[in-house]
Every structure is written in C-alpha cells, then in structure tokens.
C-alpha positions in Angstrom: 26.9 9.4 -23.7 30.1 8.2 -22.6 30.6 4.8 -20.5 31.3 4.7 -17.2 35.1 3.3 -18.0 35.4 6.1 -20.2 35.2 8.2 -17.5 37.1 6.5 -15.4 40.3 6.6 -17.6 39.4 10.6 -18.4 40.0 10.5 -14.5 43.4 8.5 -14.8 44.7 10.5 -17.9 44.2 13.9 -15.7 46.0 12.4 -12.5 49.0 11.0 -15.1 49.5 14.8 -16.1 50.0 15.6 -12.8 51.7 13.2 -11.1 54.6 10.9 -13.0 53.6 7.6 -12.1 55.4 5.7 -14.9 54.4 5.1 -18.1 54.2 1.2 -17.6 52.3 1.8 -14.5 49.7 3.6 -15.9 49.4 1.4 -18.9 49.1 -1.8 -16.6 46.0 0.2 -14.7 44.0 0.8 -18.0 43.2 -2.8 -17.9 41.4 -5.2 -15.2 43.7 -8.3 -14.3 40.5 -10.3 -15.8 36.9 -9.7 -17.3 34.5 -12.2 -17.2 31.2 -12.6 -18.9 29.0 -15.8 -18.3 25.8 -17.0 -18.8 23.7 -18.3 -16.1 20.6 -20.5 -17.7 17.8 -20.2 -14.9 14.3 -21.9 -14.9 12.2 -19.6 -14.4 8.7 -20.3 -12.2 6.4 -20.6 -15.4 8.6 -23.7 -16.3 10.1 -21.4 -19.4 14.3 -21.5 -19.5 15.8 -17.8 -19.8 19.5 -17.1 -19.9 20.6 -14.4 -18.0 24.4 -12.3 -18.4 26.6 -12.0 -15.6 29.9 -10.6 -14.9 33.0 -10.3 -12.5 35.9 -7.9 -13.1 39.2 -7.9 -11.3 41.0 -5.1 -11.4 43.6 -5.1 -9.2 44.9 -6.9 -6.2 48.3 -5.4 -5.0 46.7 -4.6 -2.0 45.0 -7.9 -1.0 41.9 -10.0 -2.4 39.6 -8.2 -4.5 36.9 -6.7 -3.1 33.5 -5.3 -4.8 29.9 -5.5 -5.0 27.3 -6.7 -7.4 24.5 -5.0 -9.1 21.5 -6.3 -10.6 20.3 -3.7 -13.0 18.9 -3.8 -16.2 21.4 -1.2 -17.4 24.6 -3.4 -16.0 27.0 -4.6 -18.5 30.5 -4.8 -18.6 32.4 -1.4 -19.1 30.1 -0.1 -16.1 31.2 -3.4 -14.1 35.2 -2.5 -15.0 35.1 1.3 -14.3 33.4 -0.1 -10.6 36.3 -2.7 -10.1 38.8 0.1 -11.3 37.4 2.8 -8.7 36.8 0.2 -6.3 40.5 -0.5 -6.1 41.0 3.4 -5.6 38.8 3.5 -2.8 40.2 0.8 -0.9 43.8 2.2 -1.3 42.6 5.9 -0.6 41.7 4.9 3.1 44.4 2.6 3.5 42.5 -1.2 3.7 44.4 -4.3 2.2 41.8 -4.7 -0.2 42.0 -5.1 -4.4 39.1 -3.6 -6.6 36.6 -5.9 -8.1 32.9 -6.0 -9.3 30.4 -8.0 -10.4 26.9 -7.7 -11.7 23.6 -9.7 -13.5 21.6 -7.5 -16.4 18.2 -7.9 -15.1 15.5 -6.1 -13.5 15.2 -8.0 -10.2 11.9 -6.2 -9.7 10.4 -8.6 -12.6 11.9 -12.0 -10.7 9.9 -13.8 -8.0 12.1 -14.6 -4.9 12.4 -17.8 -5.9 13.6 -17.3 -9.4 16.3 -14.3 -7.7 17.6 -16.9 -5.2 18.2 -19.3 -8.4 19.7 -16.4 -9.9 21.7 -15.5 -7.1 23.0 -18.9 -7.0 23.8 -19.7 -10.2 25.9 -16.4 -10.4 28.2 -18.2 -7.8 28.5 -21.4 -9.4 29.4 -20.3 -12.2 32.2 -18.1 -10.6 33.2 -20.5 -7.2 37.2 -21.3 -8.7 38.3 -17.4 -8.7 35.8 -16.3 -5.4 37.3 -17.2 -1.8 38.5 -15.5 1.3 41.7 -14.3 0.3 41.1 -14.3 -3.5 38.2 -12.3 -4.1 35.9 -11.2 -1.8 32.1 -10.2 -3.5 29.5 -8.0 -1.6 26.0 -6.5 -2.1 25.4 -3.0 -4.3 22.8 -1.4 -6.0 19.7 -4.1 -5.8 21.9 -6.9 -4.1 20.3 -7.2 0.2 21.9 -9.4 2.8 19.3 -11.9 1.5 21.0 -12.2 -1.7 24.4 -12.1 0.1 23.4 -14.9 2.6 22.5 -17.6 -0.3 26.0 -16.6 -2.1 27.7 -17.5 0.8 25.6 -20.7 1.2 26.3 -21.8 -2.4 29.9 -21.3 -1.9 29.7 -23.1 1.1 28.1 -26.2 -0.3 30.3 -26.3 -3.5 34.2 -25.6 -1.7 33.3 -26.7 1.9 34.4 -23.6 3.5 32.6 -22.4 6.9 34.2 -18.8 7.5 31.5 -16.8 5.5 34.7 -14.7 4.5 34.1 -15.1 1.2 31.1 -13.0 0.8 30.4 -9.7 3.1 27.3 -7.6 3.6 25.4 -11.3 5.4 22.6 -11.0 7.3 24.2 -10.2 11.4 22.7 -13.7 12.3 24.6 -15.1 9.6 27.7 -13.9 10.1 27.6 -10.1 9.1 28.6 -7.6 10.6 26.9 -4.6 13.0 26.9 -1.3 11.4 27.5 -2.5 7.6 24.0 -1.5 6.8 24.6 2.9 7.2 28.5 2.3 6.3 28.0 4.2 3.4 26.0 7.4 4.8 28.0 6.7 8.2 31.7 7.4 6.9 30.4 9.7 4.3 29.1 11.4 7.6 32.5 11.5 8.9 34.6 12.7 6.0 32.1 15.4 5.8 32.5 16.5 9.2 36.4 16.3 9.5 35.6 18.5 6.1 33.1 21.1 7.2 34.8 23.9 8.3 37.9 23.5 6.1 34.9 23.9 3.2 33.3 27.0 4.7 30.1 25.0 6.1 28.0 26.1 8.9 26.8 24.0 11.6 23.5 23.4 10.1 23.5 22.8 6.3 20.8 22.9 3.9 21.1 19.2 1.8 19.6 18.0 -1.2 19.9 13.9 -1.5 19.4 12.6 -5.2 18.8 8.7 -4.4 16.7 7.4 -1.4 17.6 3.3 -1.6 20.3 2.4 1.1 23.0 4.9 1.0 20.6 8.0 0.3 18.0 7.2 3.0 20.5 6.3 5.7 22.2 9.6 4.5 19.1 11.8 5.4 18.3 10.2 9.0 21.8 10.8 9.6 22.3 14.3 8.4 18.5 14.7 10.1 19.5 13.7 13.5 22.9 16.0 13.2 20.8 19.1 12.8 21.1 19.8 9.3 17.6 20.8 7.2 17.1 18.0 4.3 15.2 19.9 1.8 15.0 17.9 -1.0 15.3 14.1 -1.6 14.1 11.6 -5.2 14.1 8.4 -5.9 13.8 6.6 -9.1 10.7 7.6 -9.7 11.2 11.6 -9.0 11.8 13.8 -6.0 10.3 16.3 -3.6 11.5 19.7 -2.4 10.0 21.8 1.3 12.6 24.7 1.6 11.6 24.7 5.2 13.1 21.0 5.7 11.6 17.5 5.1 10.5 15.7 8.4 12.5 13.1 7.9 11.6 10.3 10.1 7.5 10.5 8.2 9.3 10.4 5.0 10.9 7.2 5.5 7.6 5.8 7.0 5.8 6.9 4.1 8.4 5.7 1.2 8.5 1.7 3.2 4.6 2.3 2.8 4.4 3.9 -0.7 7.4 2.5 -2.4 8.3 5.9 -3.4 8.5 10.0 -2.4 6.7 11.4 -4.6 3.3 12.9 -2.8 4.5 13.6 0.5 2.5 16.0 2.2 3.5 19.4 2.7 5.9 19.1 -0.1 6.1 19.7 -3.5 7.2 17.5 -6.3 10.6 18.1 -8.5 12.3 16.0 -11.1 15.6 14.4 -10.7 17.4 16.7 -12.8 15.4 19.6 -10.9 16.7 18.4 -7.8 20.3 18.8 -8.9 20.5 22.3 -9.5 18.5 23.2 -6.3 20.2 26.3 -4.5 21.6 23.8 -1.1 25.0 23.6 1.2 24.9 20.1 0.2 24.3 18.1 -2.7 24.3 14.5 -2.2 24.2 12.5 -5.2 23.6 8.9 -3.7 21.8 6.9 -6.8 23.6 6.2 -10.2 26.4 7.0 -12.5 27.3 10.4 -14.8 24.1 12.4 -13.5 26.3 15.4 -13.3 27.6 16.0 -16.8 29.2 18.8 -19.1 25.6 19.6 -19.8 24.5 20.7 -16.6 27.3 21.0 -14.2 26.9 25.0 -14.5 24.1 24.7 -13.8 24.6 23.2 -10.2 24.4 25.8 -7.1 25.1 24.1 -4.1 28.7 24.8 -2.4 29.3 21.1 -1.9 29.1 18.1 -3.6 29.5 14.4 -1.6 29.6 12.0 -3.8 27.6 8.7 -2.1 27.0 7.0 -5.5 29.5 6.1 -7.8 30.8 7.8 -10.5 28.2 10.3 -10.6 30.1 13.6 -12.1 31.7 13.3 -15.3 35.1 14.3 -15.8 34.3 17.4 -17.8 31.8 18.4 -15.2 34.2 18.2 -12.1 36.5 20.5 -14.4 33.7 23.1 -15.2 33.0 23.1 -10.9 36.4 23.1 -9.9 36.2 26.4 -11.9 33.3 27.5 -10.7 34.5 27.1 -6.3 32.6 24.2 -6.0 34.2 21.3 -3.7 33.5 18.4 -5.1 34.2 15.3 -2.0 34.8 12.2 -4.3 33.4 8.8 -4.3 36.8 6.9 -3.4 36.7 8.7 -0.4 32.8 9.9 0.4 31.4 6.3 0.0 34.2 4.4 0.8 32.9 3.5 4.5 31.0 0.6 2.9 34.0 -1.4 1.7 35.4 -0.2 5.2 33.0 -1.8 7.2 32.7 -4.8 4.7 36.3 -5.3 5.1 35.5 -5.3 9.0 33.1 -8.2 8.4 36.1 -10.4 6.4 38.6 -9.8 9.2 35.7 -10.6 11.8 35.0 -13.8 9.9 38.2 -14.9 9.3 39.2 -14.1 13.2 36.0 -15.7 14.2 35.2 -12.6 16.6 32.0 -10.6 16.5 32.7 -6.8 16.8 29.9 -4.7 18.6 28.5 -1.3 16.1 30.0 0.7 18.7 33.4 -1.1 18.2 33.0 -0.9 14.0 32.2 2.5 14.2 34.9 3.9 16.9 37.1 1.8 14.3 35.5 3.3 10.9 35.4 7.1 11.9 39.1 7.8 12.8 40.0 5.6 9.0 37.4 8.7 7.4 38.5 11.3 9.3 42.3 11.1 8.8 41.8 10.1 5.3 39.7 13.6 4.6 42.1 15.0 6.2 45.2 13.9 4.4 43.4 14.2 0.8 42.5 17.7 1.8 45.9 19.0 3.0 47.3 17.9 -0.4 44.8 19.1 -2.9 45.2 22.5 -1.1 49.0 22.3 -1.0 48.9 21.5 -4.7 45.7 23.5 -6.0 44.3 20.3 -7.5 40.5 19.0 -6.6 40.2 16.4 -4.0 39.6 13.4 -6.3 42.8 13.9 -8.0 44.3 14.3 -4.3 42.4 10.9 -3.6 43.4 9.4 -6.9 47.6 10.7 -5.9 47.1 8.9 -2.7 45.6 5.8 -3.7 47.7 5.6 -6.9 50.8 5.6 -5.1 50.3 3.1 -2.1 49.1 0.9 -5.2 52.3 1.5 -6.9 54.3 1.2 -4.1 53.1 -2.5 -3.9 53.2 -3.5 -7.0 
C-alpha cells in the first residue's frame, strides 16, 4: 500500500499538469524545510527504561509559523508525519490564515501508557524539540490521540524550559488554561459550514441521509451537529466496527452509550456493519472522519453516496478520487472540509498572543464566514474549469503560497 506522502505528491503531480506553477516551485514543495526524528528515553512506571520515536516535520512557512498537530499512534512514522505537514500547509493557505504546515507525532499506543508515563512522554517530546517550537516559529497542537491534557503539559514544559508566559506556542489548551472556546467541534463545526454554503450547489436536500466512518473527536461532534440540523445519521464506526438503522441513529443515546461502552458496536435497535461495510452504504453523505487512504482504487466504485466530506485526513487515495470524479461523485477535500480546526487553533494563538479571550459565539461568527467564502471560491473554480474541488483547493492554496515565497 502506498504511503501517505506518496499520495500526497500523486496529488501535487496532478495539480502541476494543470496549473504551471514553475518547475522550481514545485520541486522546492516535494520536500519539507526540515524532518526530524528523535528519541525520547522515558522511565516507565515498572522502573524499566523504554525509548520511544518521535518526530516534527516542517514543511513550509511562507505564510507564517508552522502550524500542525501531533499524533500518537502506533502506526505513526515519518512519511505519514510529512504528507500531514505538506497538507497542513495547504489547508492553511486554502482558507486564507498566515499559518505554515507542520506535524509532529510519537509511535506508540497511548492506550498501553499510564497517565503518568504519557505526561513523561508528552514532555520529553517537547524538550527534545523546545529550540525550533515558539510562538512565531512553530506552533504544535493536538490530533489524533493528543487531548487538551496533553496540550496543557506541552505548553508547561515549554514554559519552564524558555520562560515564555503567552501559551502561544502550543494551541488546543484546556479554556482555563488559555484555550480557546469552540476549538473542541472546530473540525465538525466548519466542516458544517462548507457543507452548507455547498449543499444546494451539490444537489442536496434539506435533510440528508449521512454515514460517519470515525466516532473520536471530529466524527462524533460531526453527528450531534448534522443531528441537531435535521439530517438522519444512519450509520456511524469506530475503531472497533460500526452500526447501521436506515431509519436514523438517535444520536444523543449513542454518544451516552459510546462514553459508557468505549465503543458502538451493540447499540440497541441497530445492527452491526464493518468499517469497510460502512463505506459503501447507499447515503447523501459520507463522512470519512478517522484515518488515512480508506478510500482506495480497490473500492472507490464501490462507494454510493453522492457526497464525500473529507473530516480525516488523507482518506481517498489519488486513484480513487479519479475513479469518483468519473463516476459524479463530489468529493469536498480535507484542506478545506477539516480545515476549521487549524482555523480555530489559529484563533487561540492570536488570542494568546493579544491576551484577549474571545467568547464561542465570537470564534464561531469569525470561523463560518472564513468556510463559507472559501467553499465558495473553490467551488466556482473547479466548475469554471471542470476539475474536482481538491485540485481547485490545491490551485488556490498553491498559489497564495507561491505568491509569498
């Protein structure tokens, strides 16, 4: 199976036959400004001494500081980390903030790790990368497995070993400590809004049938918010497999019964799918909010929903999104679909840095017009040029990159 950065260059190539960019300007974006690997030795509760692998990529910072999550995952390692960074710095120029693309990440299963040994983790992660982190170098923030938790000893660490007070250097804190209102359904929220300034352009009714592949953060904020707008969830999985009522989840006992369970499996009245089931269910909406390449040359005609909003990451290959361009299927890309989480985290530098505390209503009345005209704009000129929308993303964000460097 091909890597993640694999994918993401495939994406590149097919924007470069296009669009002229520039030969050298293309060349300069098929490698991050840096990769770094480290090891962080951590003494682990038992006494024992295990050494863990972590990363940071920077990919590009024409725009501003970089900017980008970390993941702990037992998968991680580093061409997933650079085709992250890479897209990162996409997203951030697709909706216009003065943000670079980085990420970072730890291989390990933070399931196996007592709190104590994660906060150790967590820490030494920083120390070992303090002299390129800072407010206006690069900026890190939670992702998949990261919480504010994590996020709030980061920012402690870096506080005790530079001195500095803003919190700027790390978003996705805890409110109390610094964060900021409304980071927590970013995500779902401006994927939300892109898909509404998009709805009727795409041929969508007013009350959608969804399938959501993914129920941590961004999925399950995804399905209270589609819930509460009057569209039928009828299928949702996790990692450890989904469920499927045609007549609509009830959605507010589902997430009572997953912060009970753990999981979604065996929620009454439904019945239980795969993950790969829940991909090809017959839907309006498919939401794939979990992991990378799910969506693949192998089963992308397969796939029968008329829309695709892509809250994870990477999660259609580039052969796929040819084979469902083909097919009529509108595929509404990561750089734009999930890119209200770097929005609002890029909210929570500028109120640190400013030393102001924004109410939600304030972040949100701020985030939805950024979405909307963004949609909008990446819409217009895929149409105008028959392309799909990520290439109309990647156009966009390509050039205000260019323009800067």
């Amino acid at each position: 199976m091909s890597n993640p950065f694999d994918n993401a260059m495939a994406q590149l190539d097919k924007v470069s036959k296009i669009k002229d960019f520039g030969s050298d300007f293309i060349l300069k974006l098929r490698q991050p400004d840096r990769d770094i690997k480290v090891s962080i030795p951590i003494n682990m509760d038992d006494g024992s001494l295990r050494i863990f692998e972590g990363y940071r990529v920077e990919y590009n910072n024409a725009l501003g500081p970089y900017k980008g999550g970390i993941r702990y995952h037992p998968d991680t390692e580093i061409n997933e980390v650079k085709a992250l960074a890479f897209w990162m710095a996409l997203k951030c120029a697709a909706v216009g903030i003065p943000m670079g693309g980085g990420k970072g990440g730890i291989t390990v299963d933070p399931k196996k790790l007592s709190k104590d040994e994660l906060e150790r983790l967590s820490r030494g992660w920083v120390q070992k990368f303090s002299d390129i982190l800072g407010p206006l170098k690069d900026v890190p923030a939670p992702d998949v497995n990261t919480t504010a938790e994590i996020m709030a000893w980061m920012a402690d660490e870096f506080q005790k070993i530079t001195g500095d007070k803003s919190g700027a250097v790390i978003t996705g804190k805890p409110v109390g400590q610094g964060g900021s209102l409304g980071r927590d359904t970013a995500t779902a929220q401006g994927g939300f809004y892109a898909f509404e300034a998009l709805k009727s352009h795409l041929g969508l009714a007013d009350s959608c049938s969804v399938a959501i592949q993914g129920f941590g953060n961004a999925g399950a904020n995804a399905a209270s918010i589609w819930h509460k707008a009057g569209h039928k969830i009828i299928a949702v999985s996790d990692s450890k497999g989904g469920i499927l009522d045609l007549n609509g989840l009830d959605i507010p006992a589902l997430l009572k019964f997953k912060q009970e369970t753990g999981y979604v499996a065996g929620f009454s009245g439904s019945q239980d799918i795969t993950n790969e089931q829940l991909l090809t269910i017959d839907c309006d909406l498919l939401i794939p909010a979990a992991l990378e390449n799910v969506i693949t040359k192998e089963n992308a005609a397969d796939i029968k929903s008329k829309v695709i909003l892509e809250l994870a990451n990477g999660p259609i290959t580039s052969a796929a999104d040819d084979i469902l361009f083909k097919r009529g299927i509108t595929v509404v890309p990561d750089i734009l679909a999930n890119s209200g989480g770097v929005t609002v985290s890029y909210f929570e530098w500028d109120q640190n840095l400013k030393n102001e505390r924004w109410t939600e209503r304030e972040v949100l009345d701020k985030l939805r017009p950024i979405m909307e005209s963004s949609a909008r704009d990446i819409f217009l000129l895929a149409k105008d040029l028959n392309i799909d929308l990520r290439m109309g993303a990647f156009m966009i964000a390509l050039e205000r990159i260019r323009a800067k460097m």
